[in-house]
C-alpha positions as CSV (number, residue, x, y, z in Angstrom):
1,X,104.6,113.3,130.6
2,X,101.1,113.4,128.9
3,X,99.4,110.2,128.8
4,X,98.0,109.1,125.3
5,X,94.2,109.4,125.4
6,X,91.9,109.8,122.3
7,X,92.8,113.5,122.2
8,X,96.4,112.9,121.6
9,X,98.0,111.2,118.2
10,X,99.0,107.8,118.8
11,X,102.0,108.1,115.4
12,X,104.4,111.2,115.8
13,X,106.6,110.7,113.3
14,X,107.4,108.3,110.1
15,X,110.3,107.4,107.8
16,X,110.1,106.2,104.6
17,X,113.0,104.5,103.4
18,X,114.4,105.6,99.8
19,X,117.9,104.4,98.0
20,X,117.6,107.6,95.9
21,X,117.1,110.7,97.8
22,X,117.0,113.3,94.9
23,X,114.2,110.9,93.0
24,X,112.0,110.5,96.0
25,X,112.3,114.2,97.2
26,X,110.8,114.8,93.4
27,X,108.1,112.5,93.0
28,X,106.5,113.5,96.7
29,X,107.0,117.4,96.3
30,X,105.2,116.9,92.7
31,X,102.2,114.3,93.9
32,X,101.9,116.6,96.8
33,X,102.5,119.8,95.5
34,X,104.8,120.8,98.2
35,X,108.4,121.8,99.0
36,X,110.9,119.7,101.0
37,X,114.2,119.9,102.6
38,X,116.8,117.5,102.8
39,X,119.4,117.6,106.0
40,X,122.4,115.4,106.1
41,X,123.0,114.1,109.6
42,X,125.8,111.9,110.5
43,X,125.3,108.8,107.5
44,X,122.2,109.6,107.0
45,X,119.9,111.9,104.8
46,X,116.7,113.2,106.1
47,X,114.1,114.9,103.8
48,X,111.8,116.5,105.5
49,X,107.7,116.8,104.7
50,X,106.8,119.9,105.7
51,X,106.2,120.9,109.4
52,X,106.7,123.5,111.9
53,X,109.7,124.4,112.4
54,X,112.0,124.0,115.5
55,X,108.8,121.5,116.9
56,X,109.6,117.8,116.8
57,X,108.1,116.3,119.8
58,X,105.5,114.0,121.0
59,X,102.7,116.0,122.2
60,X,103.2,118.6,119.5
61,X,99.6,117.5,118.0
62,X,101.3,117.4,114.7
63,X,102.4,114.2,112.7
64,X,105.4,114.1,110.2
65,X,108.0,112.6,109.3
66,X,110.8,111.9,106.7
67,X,112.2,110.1,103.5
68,X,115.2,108.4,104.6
69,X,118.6,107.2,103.0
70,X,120.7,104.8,105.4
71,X,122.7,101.3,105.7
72,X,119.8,99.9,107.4
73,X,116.4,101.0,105.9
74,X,115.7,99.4,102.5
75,X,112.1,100.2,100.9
76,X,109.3,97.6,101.1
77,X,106.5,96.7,99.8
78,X,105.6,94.4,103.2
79,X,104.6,95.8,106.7
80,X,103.4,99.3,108.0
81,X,101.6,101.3,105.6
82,X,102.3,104.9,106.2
83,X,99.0,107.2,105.3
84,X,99.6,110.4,103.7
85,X,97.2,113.3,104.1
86,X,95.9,113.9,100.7
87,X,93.4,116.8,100.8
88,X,91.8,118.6,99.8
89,X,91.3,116.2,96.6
90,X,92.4,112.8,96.3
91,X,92.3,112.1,93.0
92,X,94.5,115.0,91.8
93,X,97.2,113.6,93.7
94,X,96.6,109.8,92.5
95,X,96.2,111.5,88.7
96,X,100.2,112.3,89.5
97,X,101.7,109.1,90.3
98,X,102.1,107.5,87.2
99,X,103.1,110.5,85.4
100,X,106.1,110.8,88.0
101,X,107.4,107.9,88.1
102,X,105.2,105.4,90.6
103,X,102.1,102.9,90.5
104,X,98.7,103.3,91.9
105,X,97.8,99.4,93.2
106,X,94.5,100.2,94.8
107,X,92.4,103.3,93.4
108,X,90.2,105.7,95.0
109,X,87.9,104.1,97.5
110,X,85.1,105.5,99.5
111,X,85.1,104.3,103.0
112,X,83.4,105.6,106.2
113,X,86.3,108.5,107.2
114,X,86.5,109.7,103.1
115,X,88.6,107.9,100.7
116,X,91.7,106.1,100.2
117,X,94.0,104.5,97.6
118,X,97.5,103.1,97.5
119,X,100.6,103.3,95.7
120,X,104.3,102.0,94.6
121,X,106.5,105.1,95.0
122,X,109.5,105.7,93.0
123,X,111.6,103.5,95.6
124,X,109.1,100.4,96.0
125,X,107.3,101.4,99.0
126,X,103.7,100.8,99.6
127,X,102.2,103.8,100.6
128,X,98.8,105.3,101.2
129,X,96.3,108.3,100.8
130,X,93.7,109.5,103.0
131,X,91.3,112.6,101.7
132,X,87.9,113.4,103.2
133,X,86.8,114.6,100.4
């Protein structure tokens, strides 16, 4: 098993919790401009941000993760902020959240690693955006 060092990716994968599969899949695929895919898998439904396929593992080098409908995850605006990758442009995706549906809370901000900002998606969660640019 590979250690973690500060060549390897401390977070592998993240779920963000959703009561409305169909509505979340929407808003993120139109912020984003990407596709998703939603799997059903025992109670639960898994929508999928893109990665490669058939390559879910630890040291895979590549973060992702999943909206997620079950009994025990509700959305929140309190705890772990989940960062999304929002290059190249950051403020073409934030231009998109209120238009579909969620609420940008803090707005474009330079920092020392690019910019950030944060949001209320469609379900209540508090998530952030990273961009270098």
């Amino acid at each position: 098993m590979e250690k973690i060092t500060e060549k390897t990716n401390v977070i592998t994968w993240f779920e963000i919790p959703v009561t409305d599969t169909l509505r979340a899949k929407k808003f993120y695929e139109t912020i984003l401009d990407l596709q998703m895919y939603t799997q059903q898998i025992g109670d639960e439904e898994l929508t999928f941000f893109p990665s490669t396929p058939g390559v879910i593992q630890a040291t895979s080098g590549r973060v992702t993760g999943v909206l997620l409908k079950n009994e025990y995850s509700k959305p929140s605006q309190d705890g772990t902020v989940v960062y999304i990758n929002a290059s190249p442009d950051l403020q073409k995706v934030l231009d998109k959240i209120g238009p579909s549906g969620g609420k940008v809370i803090v707005p474009r901000t330079k920092i020392p690693a690019g910019y950030i900002a944060q949001f209320i998606d469609t379900e209540g969660n508090r998530v952030a955006l990273h961009s270098e640019h």
